[in-house]
mmCIF file of the N, C-alpha and C atoms, coordinates in Angstrom:
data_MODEL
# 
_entry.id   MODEL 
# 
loop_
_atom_site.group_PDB 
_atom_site.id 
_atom_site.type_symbol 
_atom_site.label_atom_id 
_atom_site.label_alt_id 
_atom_site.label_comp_id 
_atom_site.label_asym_id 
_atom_site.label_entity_id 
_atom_site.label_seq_id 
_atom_site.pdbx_PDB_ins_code 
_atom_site.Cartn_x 
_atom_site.Cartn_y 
_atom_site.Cartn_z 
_atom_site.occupancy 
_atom_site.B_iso_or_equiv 
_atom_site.pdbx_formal_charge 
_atom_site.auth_seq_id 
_atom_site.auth_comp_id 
_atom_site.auth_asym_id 
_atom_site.auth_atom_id 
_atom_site.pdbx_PDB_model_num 
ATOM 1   N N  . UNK A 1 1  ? -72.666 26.854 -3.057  1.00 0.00 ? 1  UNK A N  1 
ATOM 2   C CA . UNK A 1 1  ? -71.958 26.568 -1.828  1.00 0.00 ? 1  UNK A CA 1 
ATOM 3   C C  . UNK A 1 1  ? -72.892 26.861 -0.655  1.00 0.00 ? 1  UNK A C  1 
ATOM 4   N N  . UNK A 1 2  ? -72.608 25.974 0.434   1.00 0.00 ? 2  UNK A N  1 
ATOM 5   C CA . UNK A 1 2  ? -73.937 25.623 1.551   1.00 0.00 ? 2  UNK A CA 1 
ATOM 6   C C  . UNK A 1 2  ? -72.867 26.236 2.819   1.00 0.00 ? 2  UNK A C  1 
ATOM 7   N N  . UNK A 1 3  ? -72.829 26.749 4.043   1.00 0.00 ? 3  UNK A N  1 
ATOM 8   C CA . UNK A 1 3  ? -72.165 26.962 5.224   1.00 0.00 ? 3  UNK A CA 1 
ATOM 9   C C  . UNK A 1 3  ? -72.897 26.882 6.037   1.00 0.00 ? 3  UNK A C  1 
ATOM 10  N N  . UNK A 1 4  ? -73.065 25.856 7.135   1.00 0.00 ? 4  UNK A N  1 
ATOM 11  C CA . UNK A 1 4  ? -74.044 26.064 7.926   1.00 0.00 ? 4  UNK A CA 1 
ATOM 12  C C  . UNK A 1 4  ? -73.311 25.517 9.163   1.00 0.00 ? 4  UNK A C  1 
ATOM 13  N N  . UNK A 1 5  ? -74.224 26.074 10.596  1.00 0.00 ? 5  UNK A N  1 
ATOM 14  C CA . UNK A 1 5  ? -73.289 25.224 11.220  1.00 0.00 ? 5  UNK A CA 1 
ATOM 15  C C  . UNK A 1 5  ? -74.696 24.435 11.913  1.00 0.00 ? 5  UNK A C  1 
ATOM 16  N N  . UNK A 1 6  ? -73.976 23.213 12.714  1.00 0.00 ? 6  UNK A N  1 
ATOM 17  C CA . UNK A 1 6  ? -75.158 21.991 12.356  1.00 0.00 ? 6  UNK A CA 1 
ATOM 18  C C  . UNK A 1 6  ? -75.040 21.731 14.132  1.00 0.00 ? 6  UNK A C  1 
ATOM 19  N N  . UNK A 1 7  ? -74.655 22.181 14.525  1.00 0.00 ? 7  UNK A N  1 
ATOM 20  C CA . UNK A 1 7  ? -74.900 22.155 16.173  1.00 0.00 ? 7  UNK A CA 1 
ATOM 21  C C  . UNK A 1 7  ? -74.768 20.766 16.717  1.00 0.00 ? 7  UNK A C  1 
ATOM 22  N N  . UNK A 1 8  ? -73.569 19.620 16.195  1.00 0.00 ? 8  UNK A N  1 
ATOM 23  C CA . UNK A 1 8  ? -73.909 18.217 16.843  1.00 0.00 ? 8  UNK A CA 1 
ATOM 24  C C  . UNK A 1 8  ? -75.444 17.623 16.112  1.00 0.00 ? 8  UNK A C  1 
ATOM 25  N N  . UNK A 1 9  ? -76.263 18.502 15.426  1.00 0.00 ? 9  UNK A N  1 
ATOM 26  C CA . UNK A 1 9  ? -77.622 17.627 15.411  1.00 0.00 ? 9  UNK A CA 1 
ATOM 27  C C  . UNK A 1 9  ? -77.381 16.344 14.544  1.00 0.00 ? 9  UNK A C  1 
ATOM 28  N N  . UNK A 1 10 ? -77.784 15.234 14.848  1.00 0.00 ? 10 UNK A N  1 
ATOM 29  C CA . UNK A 1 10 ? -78.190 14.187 13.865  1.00 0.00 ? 10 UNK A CA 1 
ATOM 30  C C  . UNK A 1 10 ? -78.666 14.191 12.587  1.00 0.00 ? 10 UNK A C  1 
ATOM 31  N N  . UNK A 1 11 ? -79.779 14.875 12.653  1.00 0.00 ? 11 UNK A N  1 
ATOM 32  C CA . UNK A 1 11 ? -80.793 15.226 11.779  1.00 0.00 ? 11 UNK A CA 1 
ATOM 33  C C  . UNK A 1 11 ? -80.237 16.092 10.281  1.00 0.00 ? 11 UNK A C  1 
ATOM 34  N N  . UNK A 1 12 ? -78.968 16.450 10.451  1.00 0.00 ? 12 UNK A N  1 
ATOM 35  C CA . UNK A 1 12 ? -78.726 17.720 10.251  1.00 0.00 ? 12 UNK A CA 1 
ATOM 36  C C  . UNK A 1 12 ? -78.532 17.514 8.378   1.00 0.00 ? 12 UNK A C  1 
ATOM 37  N N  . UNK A 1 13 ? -77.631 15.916 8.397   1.00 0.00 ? 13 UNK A N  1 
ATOM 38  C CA . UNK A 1 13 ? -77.096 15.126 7.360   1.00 0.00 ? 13 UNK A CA 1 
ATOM 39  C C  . UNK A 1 13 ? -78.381 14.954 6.390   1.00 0.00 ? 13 UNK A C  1 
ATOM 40  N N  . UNK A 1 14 ? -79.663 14.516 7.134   1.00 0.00 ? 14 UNK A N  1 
ATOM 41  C CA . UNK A 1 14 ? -80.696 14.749 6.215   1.00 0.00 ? 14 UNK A CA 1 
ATOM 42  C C  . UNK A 1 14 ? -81.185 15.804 5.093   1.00 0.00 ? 14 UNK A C  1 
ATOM 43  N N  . UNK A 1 15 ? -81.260 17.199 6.083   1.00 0.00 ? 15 UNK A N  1 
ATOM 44  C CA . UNK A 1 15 ? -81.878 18.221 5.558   1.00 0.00 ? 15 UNK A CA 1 
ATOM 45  C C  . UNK A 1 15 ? -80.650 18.828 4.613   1.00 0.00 ? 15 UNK A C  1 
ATOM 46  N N  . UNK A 1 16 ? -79.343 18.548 4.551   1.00 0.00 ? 16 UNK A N  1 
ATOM 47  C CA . UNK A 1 16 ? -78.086 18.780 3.845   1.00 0.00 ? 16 UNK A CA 1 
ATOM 48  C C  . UNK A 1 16 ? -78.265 17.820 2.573   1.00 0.00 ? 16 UNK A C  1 
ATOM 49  N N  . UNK A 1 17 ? -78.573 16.852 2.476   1.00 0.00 ? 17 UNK A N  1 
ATOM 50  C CA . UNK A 1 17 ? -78.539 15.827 1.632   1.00 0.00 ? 17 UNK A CA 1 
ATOM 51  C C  . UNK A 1 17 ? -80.344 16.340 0.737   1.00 0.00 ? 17 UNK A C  1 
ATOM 52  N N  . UNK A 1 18 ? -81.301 16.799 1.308   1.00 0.00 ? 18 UNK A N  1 
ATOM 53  C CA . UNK A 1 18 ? -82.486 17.294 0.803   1.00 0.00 ? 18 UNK A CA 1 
ATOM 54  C C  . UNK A 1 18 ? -82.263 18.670 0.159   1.00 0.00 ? 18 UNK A C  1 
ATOM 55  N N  . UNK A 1 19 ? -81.307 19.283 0.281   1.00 0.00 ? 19 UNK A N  1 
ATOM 56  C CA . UNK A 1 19 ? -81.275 20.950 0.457   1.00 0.00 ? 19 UNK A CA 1 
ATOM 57  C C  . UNK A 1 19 ? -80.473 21.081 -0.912  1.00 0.00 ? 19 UNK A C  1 
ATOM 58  N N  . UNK A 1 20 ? -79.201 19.944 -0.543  1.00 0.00 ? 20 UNK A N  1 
ATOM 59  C CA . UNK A 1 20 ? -78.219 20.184 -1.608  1.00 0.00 ? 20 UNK A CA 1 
ATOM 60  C C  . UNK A 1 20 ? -78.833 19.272 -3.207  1.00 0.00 ? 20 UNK A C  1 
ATOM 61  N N  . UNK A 1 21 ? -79.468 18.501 -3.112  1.00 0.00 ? 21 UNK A N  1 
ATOM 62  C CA . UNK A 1 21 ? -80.144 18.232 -4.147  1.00 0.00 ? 21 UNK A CA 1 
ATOM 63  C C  . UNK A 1 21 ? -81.645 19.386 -5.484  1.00 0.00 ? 21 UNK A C  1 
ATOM 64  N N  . UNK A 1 22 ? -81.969 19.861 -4.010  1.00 0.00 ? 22 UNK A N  1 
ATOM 65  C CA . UNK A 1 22 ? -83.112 20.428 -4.662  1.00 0.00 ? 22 UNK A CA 1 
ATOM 66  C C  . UNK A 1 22 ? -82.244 21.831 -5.239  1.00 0.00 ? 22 UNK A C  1 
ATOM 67  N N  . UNK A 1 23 ? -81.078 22.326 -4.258  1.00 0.00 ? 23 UNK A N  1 
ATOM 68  C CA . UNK A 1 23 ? -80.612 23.639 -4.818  1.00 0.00 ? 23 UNK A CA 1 
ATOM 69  C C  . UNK A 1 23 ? -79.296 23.498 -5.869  1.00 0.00 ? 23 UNK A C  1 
ATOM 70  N N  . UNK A 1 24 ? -78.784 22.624 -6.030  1.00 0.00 ? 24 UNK A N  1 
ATOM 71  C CA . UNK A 1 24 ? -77.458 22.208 -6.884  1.00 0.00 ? 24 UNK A CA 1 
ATOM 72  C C  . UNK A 1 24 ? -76.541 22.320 -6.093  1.00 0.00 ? 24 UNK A C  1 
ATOM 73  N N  . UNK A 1 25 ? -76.813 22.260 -4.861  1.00 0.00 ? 25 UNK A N  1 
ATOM 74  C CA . UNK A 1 25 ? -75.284 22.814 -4.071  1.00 0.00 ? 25 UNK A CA 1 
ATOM 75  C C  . UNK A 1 25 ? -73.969 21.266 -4.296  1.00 0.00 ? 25 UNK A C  1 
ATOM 76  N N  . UNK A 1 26 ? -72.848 22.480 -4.689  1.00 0.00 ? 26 UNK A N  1 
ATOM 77  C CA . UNK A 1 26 ? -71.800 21.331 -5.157  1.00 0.00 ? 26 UNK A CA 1 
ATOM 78  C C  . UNK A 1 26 ? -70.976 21.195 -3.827  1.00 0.00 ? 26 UNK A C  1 
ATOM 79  N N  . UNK A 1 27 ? -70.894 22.685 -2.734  1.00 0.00 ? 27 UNK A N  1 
ATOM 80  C CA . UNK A 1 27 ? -69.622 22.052 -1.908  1.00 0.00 ? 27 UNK A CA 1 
ATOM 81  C C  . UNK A 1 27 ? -70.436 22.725 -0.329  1.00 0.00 ? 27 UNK A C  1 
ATOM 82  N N  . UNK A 1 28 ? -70.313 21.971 0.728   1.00 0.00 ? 28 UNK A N  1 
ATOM 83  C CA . UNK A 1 28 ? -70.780 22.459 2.302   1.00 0.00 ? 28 UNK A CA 1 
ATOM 84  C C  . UNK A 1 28 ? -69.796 22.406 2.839   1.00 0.00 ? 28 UNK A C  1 
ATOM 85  N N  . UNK A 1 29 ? -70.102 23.329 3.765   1.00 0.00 ? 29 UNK A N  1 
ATOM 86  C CA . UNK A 1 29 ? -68.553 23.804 4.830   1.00 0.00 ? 29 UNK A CA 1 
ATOM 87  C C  . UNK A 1 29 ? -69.662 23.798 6.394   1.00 0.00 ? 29 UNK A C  1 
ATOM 88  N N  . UNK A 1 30 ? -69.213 22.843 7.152   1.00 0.00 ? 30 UNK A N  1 
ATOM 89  C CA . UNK A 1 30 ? -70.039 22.282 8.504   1.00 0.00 ? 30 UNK A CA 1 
ATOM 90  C C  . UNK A 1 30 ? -69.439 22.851 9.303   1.00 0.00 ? 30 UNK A C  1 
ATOM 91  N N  . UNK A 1 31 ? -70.179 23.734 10.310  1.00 0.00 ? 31 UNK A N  1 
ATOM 92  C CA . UNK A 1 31 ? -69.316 23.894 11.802  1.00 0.00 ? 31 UNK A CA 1 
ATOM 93  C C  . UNK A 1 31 ? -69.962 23.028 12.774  1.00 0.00 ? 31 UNK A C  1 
ATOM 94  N N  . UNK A 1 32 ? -69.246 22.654 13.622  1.00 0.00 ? 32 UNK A N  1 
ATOM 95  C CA . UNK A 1 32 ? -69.652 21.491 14.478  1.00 0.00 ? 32 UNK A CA 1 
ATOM 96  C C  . UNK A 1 32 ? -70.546 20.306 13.752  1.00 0.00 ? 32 UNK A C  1 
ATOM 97  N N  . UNK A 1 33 ? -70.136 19.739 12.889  1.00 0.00 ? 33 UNK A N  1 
ATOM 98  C CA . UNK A 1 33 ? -71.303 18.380 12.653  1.00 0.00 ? 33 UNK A CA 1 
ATOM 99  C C  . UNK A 1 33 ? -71.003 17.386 13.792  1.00 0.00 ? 33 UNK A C  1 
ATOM 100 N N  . UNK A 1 34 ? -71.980 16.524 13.400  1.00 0.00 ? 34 UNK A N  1 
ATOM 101 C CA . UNK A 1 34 ? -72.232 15.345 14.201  1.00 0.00 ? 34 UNK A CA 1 
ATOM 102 C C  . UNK A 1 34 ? -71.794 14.315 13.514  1.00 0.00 ? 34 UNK A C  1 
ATOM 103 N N  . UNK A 1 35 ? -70.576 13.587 14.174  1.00 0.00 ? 35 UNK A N  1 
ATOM 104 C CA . UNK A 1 35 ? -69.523 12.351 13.607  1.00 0.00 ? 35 UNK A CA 1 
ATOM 105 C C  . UNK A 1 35 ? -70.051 11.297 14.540  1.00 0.00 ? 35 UNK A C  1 
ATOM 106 N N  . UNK A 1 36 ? -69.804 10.090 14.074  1.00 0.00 ? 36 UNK A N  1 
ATOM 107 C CA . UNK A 1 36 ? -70.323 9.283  14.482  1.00 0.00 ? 36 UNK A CA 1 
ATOM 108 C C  . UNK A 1 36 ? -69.200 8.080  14.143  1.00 0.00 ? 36 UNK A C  1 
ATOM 109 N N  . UNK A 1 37 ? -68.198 7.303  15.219  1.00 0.00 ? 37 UNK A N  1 
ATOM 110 C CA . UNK A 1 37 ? -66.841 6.383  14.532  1.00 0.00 ? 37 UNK A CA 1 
ATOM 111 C C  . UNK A 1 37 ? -66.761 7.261  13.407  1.00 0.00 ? 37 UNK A C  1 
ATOM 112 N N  . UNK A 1 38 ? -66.088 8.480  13.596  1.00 0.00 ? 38 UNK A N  1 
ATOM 113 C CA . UNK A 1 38 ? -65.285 9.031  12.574  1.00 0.00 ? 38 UNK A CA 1 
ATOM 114 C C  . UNK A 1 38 ? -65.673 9.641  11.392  1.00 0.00 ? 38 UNK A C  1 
ATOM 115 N N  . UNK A 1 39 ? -67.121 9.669  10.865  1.00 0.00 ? 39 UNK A N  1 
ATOM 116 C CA . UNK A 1 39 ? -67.523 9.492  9.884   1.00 0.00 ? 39 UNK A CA 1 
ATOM 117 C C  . UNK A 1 39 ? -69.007 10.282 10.263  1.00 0.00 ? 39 UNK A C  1 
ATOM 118 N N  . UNK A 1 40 ? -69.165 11.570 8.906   1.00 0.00 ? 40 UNK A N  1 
ATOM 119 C CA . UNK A 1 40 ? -70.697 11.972 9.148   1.00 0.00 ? 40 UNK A CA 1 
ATOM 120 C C  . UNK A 1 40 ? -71.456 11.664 8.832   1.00 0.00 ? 40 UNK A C  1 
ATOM 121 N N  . UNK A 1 41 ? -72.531 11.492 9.240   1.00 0.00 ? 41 UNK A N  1 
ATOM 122 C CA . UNK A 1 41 ? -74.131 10.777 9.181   1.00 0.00 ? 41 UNK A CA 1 
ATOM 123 C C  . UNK A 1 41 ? -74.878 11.271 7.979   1.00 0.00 ? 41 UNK A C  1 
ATOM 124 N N  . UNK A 1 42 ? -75.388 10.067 7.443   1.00 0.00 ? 42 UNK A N  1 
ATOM 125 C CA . UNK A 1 42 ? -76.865 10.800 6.367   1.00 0.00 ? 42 UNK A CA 1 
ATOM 126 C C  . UNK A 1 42 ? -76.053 11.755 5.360   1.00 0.00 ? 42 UNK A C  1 
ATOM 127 N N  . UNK A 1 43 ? -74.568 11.722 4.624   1.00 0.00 ? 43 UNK A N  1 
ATOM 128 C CA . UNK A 1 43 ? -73.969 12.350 3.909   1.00 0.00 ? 43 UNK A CA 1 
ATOM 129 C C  . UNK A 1 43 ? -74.090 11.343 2.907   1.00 0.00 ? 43 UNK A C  1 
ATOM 130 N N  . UNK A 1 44 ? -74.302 11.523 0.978   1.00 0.00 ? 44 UNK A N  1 
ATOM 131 C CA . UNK A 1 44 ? -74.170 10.695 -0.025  1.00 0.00 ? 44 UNK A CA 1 
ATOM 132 C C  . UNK A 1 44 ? -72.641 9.663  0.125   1.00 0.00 ? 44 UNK A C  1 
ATOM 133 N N  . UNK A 1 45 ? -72.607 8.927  -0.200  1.00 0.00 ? 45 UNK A N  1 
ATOM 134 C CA . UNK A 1 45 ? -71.321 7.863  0.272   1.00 0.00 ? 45 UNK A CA 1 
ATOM 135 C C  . UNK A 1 45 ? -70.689 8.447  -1.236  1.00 0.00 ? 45 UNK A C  1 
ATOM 136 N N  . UNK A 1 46 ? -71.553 8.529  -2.447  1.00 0.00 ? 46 UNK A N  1 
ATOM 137 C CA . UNK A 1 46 ? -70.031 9.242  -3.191  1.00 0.00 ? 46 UNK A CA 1 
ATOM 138 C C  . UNK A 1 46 ? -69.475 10.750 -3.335  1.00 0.00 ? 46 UNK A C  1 
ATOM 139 N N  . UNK A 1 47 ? -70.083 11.350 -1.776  1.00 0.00 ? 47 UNK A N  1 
ATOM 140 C CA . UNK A 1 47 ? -69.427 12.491 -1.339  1.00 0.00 ? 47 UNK A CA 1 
ATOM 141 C C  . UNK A 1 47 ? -68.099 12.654 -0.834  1.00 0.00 ? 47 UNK A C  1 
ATOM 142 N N  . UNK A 1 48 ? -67.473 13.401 -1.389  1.00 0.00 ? 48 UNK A N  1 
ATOM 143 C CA . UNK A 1 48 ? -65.878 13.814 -0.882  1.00 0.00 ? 48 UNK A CA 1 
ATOM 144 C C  . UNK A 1 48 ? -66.315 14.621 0.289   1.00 0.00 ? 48 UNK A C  1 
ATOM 145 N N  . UNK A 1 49 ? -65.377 13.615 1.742   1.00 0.00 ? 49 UNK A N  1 
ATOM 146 C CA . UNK A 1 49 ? -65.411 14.409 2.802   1.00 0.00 ? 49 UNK A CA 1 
ATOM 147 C C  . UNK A 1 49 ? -64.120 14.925 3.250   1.00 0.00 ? 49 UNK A C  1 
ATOM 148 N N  . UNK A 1 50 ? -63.861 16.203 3.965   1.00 0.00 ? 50 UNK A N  1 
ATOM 149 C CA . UNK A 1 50 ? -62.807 16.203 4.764   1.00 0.00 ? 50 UNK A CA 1 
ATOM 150 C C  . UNK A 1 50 ? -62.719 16.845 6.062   1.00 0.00 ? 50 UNK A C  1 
ATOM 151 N N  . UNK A 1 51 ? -62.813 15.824 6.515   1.00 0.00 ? 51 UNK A N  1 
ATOM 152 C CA . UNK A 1 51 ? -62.853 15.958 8.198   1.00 0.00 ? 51 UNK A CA 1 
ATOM 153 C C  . UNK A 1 51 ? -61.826 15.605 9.145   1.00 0.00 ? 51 UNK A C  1 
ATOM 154 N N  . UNK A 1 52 ? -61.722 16.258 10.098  1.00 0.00 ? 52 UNK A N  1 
ATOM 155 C CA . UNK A 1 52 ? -60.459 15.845 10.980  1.00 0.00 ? 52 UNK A CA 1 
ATOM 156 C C  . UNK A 1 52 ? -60.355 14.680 11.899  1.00 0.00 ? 52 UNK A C  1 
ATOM 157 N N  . UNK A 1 53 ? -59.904 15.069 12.729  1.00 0.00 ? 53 UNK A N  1 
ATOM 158 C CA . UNK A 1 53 ? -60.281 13.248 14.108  1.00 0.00 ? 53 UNK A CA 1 
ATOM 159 C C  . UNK A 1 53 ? -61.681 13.892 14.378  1.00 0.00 ? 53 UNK A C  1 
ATOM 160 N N  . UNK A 1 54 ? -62.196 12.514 15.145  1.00 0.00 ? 54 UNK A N  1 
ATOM 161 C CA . UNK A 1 54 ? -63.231 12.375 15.280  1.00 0.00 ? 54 UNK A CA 1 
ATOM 162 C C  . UNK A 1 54 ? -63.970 13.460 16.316  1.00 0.00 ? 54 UNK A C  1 
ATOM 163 N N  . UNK A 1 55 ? -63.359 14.250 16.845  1.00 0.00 ? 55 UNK A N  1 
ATOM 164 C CA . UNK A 1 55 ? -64.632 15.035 17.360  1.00 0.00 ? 55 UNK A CA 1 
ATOM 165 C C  . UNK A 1 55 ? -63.984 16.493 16.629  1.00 0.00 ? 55 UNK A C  1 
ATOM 166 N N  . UNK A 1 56 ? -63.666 16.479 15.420  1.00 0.00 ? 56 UNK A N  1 
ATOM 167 C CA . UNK A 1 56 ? -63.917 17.582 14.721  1.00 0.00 ? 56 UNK A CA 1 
ATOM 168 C C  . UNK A 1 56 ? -64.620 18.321 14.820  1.00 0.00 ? 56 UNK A C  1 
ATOM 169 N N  . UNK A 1 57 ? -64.590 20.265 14.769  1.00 0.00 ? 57 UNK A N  1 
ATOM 170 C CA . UNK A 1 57 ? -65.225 21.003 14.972  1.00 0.00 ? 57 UNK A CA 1 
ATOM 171 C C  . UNK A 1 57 ? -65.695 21.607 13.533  1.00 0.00 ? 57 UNK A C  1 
ATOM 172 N N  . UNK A 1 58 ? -65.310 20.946 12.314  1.00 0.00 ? 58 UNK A N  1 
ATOM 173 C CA . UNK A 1 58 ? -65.647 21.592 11.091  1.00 0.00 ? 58 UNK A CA 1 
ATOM 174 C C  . UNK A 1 58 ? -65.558 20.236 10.003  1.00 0.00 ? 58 UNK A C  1 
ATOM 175 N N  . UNK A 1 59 ? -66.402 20.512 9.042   1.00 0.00 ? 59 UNK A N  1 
ATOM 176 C CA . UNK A 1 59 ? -66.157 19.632 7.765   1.00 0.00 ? 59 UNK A CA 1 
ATOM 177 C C  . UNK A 1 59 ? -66.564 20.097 6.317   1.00 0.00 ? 59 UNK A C  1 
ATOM 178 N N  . UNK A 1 60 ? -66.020 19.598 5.488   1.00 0.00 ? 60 UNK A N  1 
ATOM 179 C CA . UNK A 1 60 ? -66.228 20.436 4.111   1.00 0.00 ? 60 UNK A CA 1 
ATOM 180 C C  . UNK A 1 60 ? -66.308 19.180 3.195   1.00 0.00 ? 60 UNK A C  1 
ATOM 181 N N  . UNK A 1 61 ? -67.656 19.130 2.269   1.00 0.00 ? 61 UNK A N  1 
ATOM 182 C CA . UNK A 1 61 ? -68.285 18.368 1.754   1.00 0.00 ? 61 UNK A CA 1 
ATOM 183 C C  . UNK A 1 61 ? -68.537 18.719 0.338   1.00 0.00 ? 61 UNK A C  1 
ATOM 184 N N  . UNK A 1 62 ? -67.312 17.993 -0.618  1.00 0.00 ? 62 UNK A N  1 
ATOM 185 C CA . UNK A 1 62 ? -67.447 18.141 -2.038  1.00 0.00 ? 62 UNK A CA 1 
ATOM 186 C C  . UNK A 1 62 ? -68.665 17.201 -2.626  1.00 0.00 ? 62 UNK A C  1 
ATOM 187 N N  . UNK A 1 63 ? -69.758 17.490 -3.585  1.00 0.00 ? 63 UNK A N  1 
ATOM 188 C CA . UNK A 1 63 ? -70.968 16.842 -3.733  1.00 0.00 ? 63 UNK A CA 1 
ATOM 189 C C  . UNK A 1 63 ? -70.746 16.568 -5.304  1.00 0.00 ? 63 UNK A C  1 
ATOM 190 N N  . UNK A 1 64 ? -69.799 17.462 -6.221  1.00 0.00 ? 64 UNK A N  1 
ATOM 191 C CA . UNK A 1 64 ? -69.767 17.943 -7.422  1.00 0.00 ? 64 UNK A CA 1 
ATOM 192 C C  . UNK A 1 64 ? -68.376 16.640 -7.685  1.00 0.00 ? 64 UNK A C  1 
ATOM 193 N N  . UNK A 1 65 ? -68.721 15.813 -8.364  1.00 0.00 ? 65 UNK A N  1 
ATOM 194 C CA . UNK A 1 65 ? -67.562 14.550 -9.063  1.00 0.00 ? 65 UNK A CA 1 
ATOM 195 C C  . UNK A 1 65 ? -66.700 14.925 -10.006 1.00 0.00 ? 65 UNK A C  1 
ATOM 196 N N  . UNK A 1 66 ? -67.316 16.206 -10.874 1.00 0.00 ? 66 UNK A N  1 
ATOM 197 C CA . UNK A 1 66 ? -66.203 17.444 -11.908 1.00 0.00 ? 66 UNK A CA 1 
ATOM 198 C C  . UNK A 1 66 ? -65.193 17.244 -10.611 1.00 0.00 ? 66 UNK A C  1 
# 
């Protein structure tokens, strides 16, 4: 499990998507990500997201398909 908080950055979806591969991480818990029409950036598309309306202050990112 990953908790980070991602400050609005763009970038952020990258180094989450690099991080959680190399370490096995199955689930992230985001404070402030960066949404973009509703939806976070640079996240795997067969990631389970759950996020609120669009300028959500948190999101939690199942990576693990078990």
């Amino acid at each position: 499990m990953l908790q980070i908080n991602a400050q609005h950055s763009r970038m952020i979806g990258l180094e989450i998507r690099k991080l959680s591969e190399e370490e096995k991480i199955d689930v992230i818990c985001i404070q402030e990500p960066y949404v973009l029409k509703g939806k976070l950036t640079n996240i795997p598309s067969s990631a389970q997201v759950v996020l609120g309306k669009e300028n959500s202050k948190a999101a939690i990112i199942n990576l693990n398909k078990n």
